[in-house]
N, C-alpha and C positions, 0 to 999 in steps of 0.2 A: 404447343405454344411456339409462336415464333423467335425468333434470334433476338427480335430489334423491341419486345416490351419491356417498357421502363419499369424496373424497382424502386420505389426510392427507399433510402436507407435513414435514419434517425437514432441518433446517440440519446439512449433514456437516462444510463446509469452507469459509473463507473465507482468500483471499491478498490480502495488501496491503501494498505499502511506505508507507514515509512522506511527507510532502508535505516536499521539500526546504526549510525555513523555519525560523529559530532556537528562537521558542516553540512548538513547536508538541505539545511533549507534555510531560503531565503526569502521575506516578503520586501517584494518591489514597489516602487513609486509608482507602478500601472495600479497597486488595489491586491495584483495577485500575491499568491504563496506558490514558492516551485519546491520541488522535491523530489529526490530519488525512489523509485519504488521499479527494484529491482535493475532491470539496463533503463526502463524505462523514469522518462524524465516527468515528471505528473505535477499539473497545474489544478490548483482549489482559486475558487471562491470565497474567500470567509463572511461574505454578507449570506451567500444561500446555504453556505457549509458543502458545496458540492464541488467534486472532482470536474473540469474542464473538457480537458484530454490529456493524449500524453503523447508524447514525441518521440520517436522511435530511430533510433542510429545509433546509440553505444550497443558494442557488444559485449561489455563486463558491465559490471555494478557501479552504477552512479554514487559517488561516493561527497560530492559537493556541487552546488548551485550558488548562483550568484548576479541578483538581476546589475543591467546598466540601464538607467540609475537605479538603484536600491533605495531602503527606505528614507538612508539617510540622507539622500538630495535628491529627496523628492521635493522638496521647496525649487530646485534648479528645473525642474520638469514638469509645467505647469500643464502646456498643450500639448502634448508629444504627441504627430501622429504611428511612431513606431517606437515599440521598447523592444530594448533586447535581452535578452540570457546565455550566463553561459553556463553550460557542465562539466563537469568534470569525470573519470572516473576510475577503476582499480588496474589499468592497463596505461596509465597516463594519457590516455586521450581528451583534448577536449573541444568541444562544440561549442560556434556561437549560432543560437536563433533570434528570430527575427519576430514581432506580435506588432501585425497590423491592429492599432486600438478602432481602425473604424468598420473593418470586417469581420474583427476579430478571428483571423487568419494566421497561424504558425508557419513558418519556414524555416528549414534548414541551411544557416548563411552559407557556414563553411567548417570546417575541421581545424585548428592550428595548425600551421607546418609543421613543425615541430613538437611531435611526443614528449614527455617523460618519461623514463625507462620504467620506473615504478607508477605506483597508485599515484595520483593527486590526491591532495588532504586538503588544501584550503585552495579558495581564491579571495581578491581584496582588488577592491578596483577605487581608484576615483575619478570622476567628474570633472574633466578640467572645463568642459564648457555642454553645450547640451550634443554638439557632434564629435566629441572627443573626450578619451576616455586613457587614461593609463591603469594598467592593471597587473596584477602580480598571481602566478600559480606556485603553490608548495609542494613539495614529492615526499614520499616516504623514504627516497634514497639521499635525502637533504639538498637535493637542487631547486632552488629556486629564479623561473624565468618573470621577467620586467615585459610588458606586451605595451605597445600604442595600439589604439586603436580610434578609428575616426570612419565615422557613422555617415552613410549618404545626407543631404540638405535635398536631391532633387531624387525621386522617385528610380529615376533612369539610372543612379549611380549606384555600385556598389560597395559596401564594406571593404575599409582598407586594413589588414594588421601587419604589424612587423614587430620581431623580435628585438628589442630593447638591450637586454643584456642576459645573461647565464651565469648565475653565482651558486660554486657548490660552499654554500652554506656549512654545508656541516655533515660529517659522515654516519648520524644517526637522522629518521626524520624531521621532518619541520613538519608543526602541525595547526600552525598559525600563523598567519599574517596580517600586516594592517599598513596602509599610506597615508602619508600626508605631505602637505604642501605646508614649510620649512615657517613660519612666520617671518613676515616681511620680508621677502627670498625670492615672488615668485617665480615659479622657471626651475627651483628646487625639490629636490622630493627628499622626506623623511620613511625610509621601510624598516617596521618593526617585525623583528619575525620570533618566534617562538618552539624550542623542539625539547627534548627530552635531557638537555642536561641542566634544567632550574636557571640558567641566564638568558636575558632578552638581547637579540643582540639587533643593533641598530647600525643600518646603511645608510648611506646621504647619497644622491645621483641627481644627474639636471632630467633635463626633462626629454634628451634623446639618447639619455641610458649610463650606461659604466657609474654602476655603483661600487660604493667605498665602504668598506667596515670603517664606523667611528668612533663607535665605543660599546662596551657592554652594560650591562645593567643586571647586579646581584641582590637579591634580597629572596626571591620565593627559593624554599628547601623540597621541590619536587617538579615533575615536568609541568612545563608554562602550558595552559590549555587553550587561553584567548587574551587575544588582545584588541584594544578597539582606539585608533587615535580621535579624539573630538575638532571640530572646526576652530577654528581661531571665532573669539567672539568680540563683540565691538568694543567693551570696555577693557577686553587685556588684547590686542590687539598684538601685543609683542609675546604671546605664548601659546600653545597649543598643550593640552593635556592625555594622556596614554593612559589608557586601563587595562590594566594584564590580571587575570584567575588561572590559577593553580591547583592541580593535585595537593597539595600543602594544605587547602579548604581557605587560605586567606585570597584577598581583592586589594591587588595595591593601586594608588593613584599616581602616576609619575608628570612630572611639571614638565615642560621642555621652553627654558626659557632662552629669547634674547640678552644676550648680554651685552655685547656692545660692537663697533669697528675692531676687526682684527688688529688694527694699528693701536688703539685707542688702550684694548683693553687688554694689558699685560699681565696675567695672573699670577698675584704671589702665591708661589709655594707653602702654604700654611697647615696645620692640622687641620685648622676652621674650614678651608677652602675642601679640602678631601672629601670631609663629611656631606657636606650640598653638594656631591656628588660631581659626576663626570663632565668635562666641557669637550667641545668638538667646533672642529671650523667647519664651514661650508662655504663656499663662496668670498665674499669680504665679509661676514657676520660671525661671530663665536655667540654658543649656546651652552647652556648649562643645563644638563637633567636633577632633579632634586625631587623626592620622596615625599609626593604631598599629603597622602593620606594612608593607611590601612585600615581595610573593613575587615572587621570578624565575625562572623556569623551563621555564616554556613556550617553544617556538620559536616560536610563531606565535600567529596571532590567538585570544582568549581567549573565546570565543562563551557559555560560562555557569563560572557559579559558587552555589553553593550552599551553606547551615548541613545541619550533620548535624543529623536531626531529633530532637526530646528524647524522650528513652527513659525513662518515668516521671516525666514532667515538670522533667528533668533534661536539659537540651539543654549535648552534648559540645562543645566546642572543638575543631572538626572543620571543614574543606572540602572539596566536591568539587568539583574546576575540571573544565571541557572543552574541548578545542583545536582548530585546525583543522591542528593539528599531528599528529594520529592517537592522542592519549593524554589520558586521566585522570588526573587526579594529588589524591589527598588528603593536604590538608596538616592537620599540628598541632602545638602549642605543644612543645619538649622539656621535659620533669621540671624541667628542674635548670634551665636558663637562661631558659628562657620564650622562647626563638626560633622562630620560625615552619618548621617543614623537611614539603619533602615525602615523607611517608613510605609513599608508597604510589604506582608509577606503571603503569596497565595500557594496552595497546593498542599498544606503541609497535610488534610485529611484526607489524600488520598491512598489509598492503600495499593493501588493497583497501577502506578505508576513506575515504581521500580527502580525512579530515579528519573532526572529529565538530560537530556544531552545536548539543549539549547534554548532558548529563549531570545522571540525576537518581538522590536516595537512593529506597532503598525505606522504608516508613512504622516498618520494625525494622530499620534500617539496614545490613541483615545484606547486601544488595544492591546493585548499585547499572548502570544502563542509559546507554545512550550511542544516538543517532539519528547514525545518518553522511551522508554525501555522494549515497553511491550508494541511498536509500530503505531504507537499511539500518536494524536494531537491534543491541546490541551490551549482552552483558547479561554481568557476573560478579557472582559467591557467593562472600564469604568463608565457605569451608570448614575456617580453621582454629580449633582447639579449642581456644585459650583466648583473650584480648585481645590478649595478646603476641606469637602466634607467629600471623600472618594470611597465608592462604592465600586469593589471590585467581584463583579458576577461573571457564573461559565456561562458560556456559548456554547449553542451545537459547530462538531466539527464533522470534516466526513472521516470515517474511519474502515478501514477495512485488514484484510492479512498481513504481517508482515513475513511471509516466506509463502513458497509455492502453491496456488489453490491446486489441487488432487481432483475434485470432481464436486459435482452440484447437481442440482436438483429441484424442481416447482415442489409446491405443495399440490396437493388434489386438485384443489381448482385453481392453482394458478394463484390463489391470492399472494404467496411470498416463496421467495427464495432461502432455499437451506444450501450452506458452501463449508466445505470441509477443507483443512490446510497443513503444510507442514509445520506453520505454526504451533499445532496441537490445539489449533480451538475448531468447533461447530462455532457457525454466526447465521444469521438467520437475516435478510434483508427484506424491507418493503416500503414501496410509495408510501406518504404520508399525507394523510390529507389535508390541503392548506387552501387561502384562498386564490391563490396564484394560478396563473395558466397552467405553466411547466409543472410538470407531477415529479414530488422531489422525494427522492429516495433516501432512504436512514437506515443503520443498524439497527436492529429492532430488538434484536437478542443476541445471548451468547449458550447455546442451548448446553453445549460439552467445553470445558477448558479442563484439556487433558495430561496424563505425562507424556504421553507418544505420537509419534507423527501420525497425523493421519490420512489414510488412504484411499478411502471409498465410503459414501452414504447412499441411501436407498429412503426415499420415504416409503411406509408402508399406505398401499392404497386400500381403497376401499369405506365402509362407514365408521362410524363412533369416533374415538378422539385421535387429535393430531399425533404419530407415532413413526421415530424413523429408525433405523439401524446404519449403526459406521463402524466401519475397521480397521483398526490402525495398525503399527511394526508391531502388533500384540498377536497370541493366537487366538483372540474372544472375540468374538462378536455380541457387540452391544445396543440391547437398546430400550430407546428414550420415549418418553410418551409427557405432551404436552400439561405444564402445570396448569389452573385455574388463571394465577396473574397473565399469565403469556394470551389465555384464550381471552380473557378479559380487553387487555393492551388493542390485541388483534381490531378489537370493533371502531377502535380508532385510526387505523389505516385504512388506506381508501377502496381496499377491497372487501375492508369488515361492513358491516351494516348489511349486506344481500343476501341476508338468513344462510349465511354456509356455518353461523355457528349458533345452533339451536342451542335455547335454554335448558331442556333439558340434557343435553348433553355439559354444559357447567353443573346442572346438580349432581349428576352421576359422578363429577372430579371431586377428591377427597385432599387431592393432593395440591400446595398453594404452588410449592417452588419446590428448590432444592439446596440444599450446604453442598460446600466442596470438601475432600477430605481432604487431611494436612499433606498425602502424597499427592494426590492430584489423579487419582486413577479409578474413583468412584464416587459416584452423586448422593447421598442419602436424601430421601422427602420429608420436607417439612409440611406436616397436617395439621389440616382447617382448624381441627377441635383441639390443637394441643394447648395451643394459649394461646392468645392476641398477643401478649406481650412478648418483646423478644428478648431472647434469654440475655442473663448476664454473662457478660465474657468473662472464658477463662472459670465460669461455676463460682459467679461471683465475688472473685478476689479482688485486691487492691486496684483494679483496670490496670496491672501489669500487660507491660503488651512484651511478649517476646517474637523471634522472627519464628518459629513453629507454627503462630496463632492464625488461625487464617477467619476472617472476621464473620460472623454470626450473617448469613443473608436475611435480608430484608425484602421479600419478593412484595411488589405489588403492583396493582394496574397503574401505566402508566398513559399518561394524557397526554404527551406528550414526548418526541423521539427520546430515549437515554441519550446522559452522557457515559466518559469511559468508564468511572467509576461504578456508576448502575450496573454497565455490562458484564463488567469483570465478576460481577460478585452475585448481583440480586436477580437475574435473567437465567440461572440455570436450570436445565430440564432433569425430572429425576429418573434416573437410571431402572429400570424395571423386571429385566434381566440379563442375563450375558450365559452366550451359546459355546459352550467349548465341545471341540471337534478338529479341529484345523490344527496342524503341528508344525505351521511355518506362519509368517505373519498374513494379515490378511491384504487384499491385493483387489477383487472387485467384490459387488452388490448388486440384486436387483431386485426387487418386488412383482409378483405379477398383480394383473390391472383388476382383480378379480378381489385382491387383498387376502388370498390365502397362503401362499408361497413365499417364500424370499429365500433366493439364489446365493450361495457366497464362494470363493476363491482364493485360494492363498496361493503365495509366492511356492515357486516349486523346480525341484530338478529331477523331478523321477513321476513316473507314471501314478505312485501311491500319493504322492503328496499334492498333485495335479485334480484329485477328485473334484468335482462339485458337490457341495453338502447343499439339501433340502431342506427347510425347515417351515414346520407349520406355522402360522401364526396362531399367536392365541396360546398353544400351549408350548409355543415356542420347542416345539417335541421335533429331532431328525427323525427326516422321513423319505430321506435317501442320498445314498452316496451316487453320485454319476460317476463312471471310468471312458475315457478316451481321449486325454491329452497326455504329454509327457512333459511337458511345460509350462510353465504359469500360463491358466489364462486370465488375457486380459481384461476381454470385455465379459458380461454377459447380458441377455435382455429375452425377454417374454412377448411370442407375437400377440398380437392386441386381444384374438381371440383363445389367450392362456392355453393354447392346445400344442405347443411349441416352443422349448427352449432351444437358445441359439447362443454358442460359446465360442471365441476365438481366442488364439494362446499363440503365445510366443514360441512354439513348435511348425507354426503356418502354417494348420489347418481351421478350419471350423466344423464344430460338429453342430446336429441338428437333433434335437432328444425329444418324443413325443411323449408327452403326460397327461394320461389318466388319471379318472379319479374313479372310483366304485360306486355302487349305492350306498355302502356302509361307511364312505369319506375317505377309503384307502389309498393312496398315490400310488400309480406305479407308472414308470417310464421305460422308455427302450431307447436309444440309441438307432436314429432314423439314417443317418445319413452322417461322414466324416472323410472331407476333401481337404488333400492340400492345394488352397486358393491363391496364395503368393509366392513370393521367391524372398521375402525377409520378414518376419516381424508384424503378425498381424494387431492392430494396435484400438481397433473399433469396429462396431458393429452395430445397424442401425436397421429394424421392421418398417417395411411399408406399412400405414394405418388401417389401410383396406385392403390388403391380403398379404398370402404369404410368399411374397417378394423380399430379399434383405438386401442390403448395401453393405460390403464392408472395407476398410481402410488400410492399409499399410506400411511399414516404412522406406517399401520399395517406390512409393510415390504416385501407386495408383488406387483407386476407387473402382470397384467392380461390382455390377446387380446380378445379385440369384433368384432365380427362381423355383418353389418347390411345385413340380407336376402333378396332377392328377395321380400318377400311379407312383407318388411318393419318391420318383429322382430327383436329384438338383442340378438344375443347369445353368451355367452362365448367359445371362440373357444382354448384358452390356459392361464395357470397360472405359470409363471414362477417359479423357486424354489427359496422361501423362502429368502430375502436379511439378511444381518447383521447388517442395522439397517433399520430406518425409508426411506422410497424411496422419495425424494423430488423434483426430476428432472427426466424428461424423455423425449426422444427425436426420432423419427421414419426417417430414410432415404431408399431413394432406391438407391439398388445394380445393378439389372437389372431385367431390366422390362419384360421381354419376361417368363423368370422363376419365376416371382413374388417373387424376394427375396427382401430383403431387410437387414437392422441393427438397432439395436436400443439400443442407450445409457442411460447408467441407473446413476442417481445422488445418492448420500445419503448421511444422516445427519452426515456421521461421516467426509463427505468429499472424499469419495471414488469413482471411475467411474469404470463402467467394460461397454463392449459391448456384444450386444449377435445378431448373425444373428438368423435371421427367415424366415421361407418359408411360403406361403400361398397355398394351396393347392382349387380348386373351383371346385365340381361334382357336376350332377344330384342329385345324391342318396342321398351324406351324408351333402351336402352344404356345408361351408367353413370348413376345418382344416388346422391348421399352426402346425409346428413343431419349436424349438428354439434350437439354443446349444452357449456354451458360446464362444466367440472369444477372447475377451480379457479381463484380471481385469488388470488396472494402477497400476505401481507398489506405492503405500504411497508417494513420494517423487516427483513426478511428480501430484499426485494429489490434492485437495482445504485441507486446514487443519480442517476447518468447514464446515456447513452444504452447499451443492451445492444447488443454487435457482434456475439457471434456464439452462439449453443445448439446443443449437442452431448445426443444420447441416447448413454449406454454401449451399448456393444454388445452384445444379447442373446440368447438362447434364444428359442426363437418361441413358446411363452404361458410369463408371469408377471407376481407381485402385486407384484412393487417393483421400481420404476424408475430408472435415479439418471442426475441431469440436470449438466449444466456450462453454466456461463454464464459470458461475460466482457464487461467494460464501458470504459467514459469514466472511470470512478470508479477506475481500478488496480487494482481487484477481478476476482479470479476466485473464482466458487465453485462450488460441490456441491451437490445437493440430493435426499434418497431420497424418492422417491410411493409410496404404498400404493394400488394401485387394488382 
């Protein structure tokens, strides 16, 4: 192939949970939801429930987002042809971007001049017009910066910021902030900030900075968690109101009134006057804060609080709290007494939640989203039809890992994806079939939720039922075999229906689902014939629920993608057996294409612990140890025609083991061939489809093809040029078999993918040469924001023009991607 053919590239699918952190998402007046996931800054849809993209520049963990304008003046932002965003995150960095609404196009504006030495933990902006903007960052080191910012009017101009003022706040963090514009003041700012010694402490500043401590505000008895100040509304047009939640589990309402002319209004010193609380001047105006309300309700820590946002510039008397209680609760005033009730409480049956670390309106309130524990989303739609009568139902969200994806995997033919994490879960992804163009992809299952991280899966190939193997920081290797509801579920994705899941292969399954155990470290099966009904918890006691219990699953087909709750619980695969042999944790996997073998690898510093262990399938019986590393190896893989295993290790070589089998089914292997190929860190390793040609990868930054000869030597038959950083993933497909070409994708630590085709060339004279040239580099913003672990090609046809790739990273991410060659 030549240098100059087009690829083109296509974003299918991106998975991602959320970065476990209380601000850390934000829905904006554009419609989106941003969020951290990992360094990476990650934009959803909540109408498709799908990830966007994500935006790649922090090099620590995004720890807050914050659109301009946010939901709360989205009323101010009717045509916007640009919104912005900023991040923040555990290195005090922060970004502002840029979303063209009519290309829907991300850019990176700029960095802040100015770091904070620590994390950032909040930002808080507002609106002073629709190109101008003041905003505020919080640090863990208690400094808090005041930003102006003012947004180009013509295409050609760029974003202005300047730093406003620098207040150290306070020598423990601040972990909350909130603005507002002072009632009848304007040109005034009111900054509530919130940190860890139980008082709110309040700034006054104009509007080009140097803010003033003006008073404190005591009543919560634990660290302040949110605060949110409301708009001035038309009927009190002299007050503005603050909502602050607390570790303490209470929700106070604080007033911040007008009081009068600083000349006017001389305040007698009284008992009375103490109690309505603090006054402060600003300007020519004195204001009083006074304690309008206390909500109680929550059981637990109070991690946000929110104003419902104004709806035609009418902002409702409305809250939404979140707990780490498991629920949301909107409270508002009643008709008639004017008390505070909560009249709206969702989440509290979820079990799998763990607690929520935020809650946010959507920008027509009709919405409203919740971030949980476990990297989770958590989204309801008032569905009901008039004000009165509300109807609060789940939505699908996208959900994916929240910590490092390890490695992945197609099923046999490709219909879904299996992704393993340091999370400790197995999840299982697939298109959905809907009536839309765009084929939208969902969680589909949660096959393992384990106690330990995990490291490597292998589906096992070959016929009968869907079956994989993963190994986690354990020495066992385990594995899973598909329940009835899962194979059921399946025919409702867009790749079930194409006979790959014959009926009699569901009668053969005995097995529906599976219970998780109260450790978390083994699946038991729940069978067909035990009883339809599901037992009673706890062996029928009082429905005592203690935290031990972990809830009865409920597996069944599902017609429809799960929510989180389903995942968590009713989607498990049951465990079938587990291989002990390995005396360090386990580290890689692979299966051959035959579906007899499966390969495994633990972590290692000596030549005994470095074996490879053989295991049959089926009787799950060792059926040999390989020796020839002395170091972990990393990778391993089977050439297409099973006559060749290939193993590369952290010692920098690869070895090449040829295996037999006997007539009476014996394995036995030898040890073909073992080179040192690199100069650091061999990190992958990839078979040509149409012979035995490999690629492998390193952390010295190069890609190198072997070749094994006719009389059983290996030779270096090409070294690609030089990567930009360490190579971590690599992956080999074929193009068309008749020309021996092929493609192969290259991963790297910085998170980057390019493809490069290659040709294999096979003479008498010179024996193999391959030539390479590059086909594609991903542009940054389609690609992993850290280091890519592992590339997987779908399994296919031997010629065709679309390719569809997976990848998974450091970043939480997994994603999809179709080639047109």
């Amino acid at each position: 192939m030549s240098e100059n053919t087009q690829v083109e590239a296509k974003r299918v699918f991106i998975g991602a949970g959320c970065n476990r952190v209380v601000n850390n998402v934000s829905w904006g007046a554009s419609g989106l939801v941003s969020f951290g996931a990992q360094n990476a800054v990650a934009i959803f849809c909540p109408k498709t429930a799908q990830i966007l993209t994500t935006l790649p520049g922090h090099k620590a963990s995004v720890n807050c987002t914050h659109w301009l304008p946010s939901a709360k003046f989205a009323f101010k932002a009717k045509h916007l042809d640009r919104h912005y965003l900023l991040s923040g995150d555990t290195d005090g960095v922060i970004i502002l971007w840029e979303l063209s609404t009519n290309s829907n196009n991300w850019r990176h504006v700029l960095q802040l001049p100015q770091s904070h030495k620590k994390g950032v933990t909040c930002i808080t902006a507002f609106m002073c017009s629709e190109t101008n903007a003041m905003f505020a960052s919080g640090s863990s080191d208690g400094v808090v910066n005041v930003w102006d910012v003012s947004f180009p009017s013509k295409p050609s101009e760029e974003c202005k910021v300047s730093c406003l003022d620098s207040i150290s706040a306070d020598s423990k963090a601040i972990v909350t902030l909130s603005l507002a514009e002072l009632p009848q003041n304007p040109g005034r700012f009111a900054l509530a900030m919130g940190g860890l010694d139980n008082k709110i402490k309040l700034y006054c500043g104009e509007r080009t900075g140097k803010f003033t401590s003006v008073c404190e505000l005591k009543g919560h008895t634990d660290w302040i968690r949110s605060l949110d100040f409301s708009l001035p509304r038309e009927e009190t047009t002299n007050s503005i109101m603050l909502v602050s939640s607390s570790q303490d589990k209470v929700i106070r309402i604080w007033k911040l009134v007008l009081v009068g002319d600083v000349g006017s209004w001389q305040r007698e010193i009284t008992l009375a006057s103490y109690i309505e609380g603090p006054v402060f001047v600003s300007g020519r105006f004195t204001y009083q804060v006074s304690v309008e309300s206390v909500l109680i309700g929550h059981e637990d820590w109070v991690y946000s609080v929110e104003w419902q946002p104004p709806v035609d510039h009418h902002q409702p008397l409305s809250i939404l709290s979140a707990s780490m209680d498991k629920t949301m609760m909107i409270w508002r005033p009643e008709k008639k007494t004017g008390v505070w009730v909560n009249v709206v409480c969702v989440g509290e049956l979820s079990h799998c939640a763990l607690g929520f670390y935020g809650g946010h309106w959507s920008p027509d309130s009709v919405s409203i989203l919740a971030h949980g524990y476990g990297g989770s989303f958590h989204l309801w739609r008032n569905v009901g039809s008039s004000k009165e009568s509300e109807n609060w139902q789940m939505q699908k969200v996208p959900s994916g890992h929240f910590a490092a994806v390890t490695d992945i995997t197609w099923a046999r033919t490709g219909e879904y994806l299996l992704s393993v994490s340091h999370d400790q879960t197995t999840r299982v992804f697939s298109s959905w079939k809907s009536d839309e163009e765009d084929e939208h992809w969902h969680e589909l299952a949660r096959p393992q939720v384990h106690g330990h991280d995990i490291n490597c899966v292998a589906m096992v190939q070959g016929k009968g039922n869907h079956r994989f193997v993963s190994g986690a920081e354990e020495k066992v290797v385990r594995v899973f075999e598909a329940p009835l509801s899962f194979l059921k579920t399946l025919k409702h994705t867009c790749a079930g229906g194409e006979g790959s899941f014959p009926e009699n292969l569901q009668a053969d399954v005995q097995v529906l689902g599976a219970n998780m155990s109260a450790l978390g470290l083994s699946q038991k099966p729940i069978y067909l014939h035990s009883s339809s009904e599901p037992l009673e918890r706890n062996g029928g006691g009082e429905g005592l629920e203690t935290f031990e219990t972990v809830p009865e699953a409920a597996p069944v087909e599902l017609k429809e993608p799960p929510i989180e709750d389903q995942l968590a619980f009713h989607t498990l695969w049951p465990e079938s057996h587990k291989l002990y042999g390995h005396g360090n944790e386990l580290f890689s996997l692979c299966c051959d294409h035959n579906g007899s073998l499966v390969a495994s690898s633990c972590k290692a510093q000596s030549a005994a612990m470095a074996e490879i262990w053989l295991w049959e399938v089926g009787t799950w019986k060792a059926v040999g140890r390989l020796q020839s590393h002395s170091l972990t190896v990393t990778h391993l893989e089977f050439s297409y025609d099973d006559t060749l295993l290939l193993s590369v290790s952290r010692d920098r070589h690869f070895s090449v083991f040829s295996i037999q089998r006997t007539d009476d089914g014996e394995v036995s292997h030898k040890l073909m061939a073992k080179v040192e190929a690199h100069k650091r860190i061999i990190w992958a390793c990839s078979w040509n489809p149409y012979g035995h040609q490999f690629a492998t990868s390193s952390r010295d930054k190069t890609v190198k093809i072997w070749s094994i000869e006719k009389d059983a030597r290996v030779k270096q038959v090409l070294a690609l040029p030089q990567f930009g950083s360490s190579v971590t993933a690599v992956a080999w497909t074929g193009l068309d078999q008749k020309e021996k070409s092929g493609c192969i994708a290259v991963g790297m630590e910085s998170g980057l993918i390019e493809l490069w085709n290659i040709k294999i060339k096979e003479t008498e004279e010179e024996g193999t040469t391959a030539t390479a040239a590059l086909a594609l580099r991903l542009e940054p913003f389609m690609c992993h924001v850290s280091a890519v672990n592992r590339l997987a090609w779908r399994p296919t046809e031997s010629t065709q023009s679309l390719l569809r790739l997976t990848s998974c990273g450091d970043d939480n991410c997994v994603r999809v991607f179709d080639f047109k060659f």
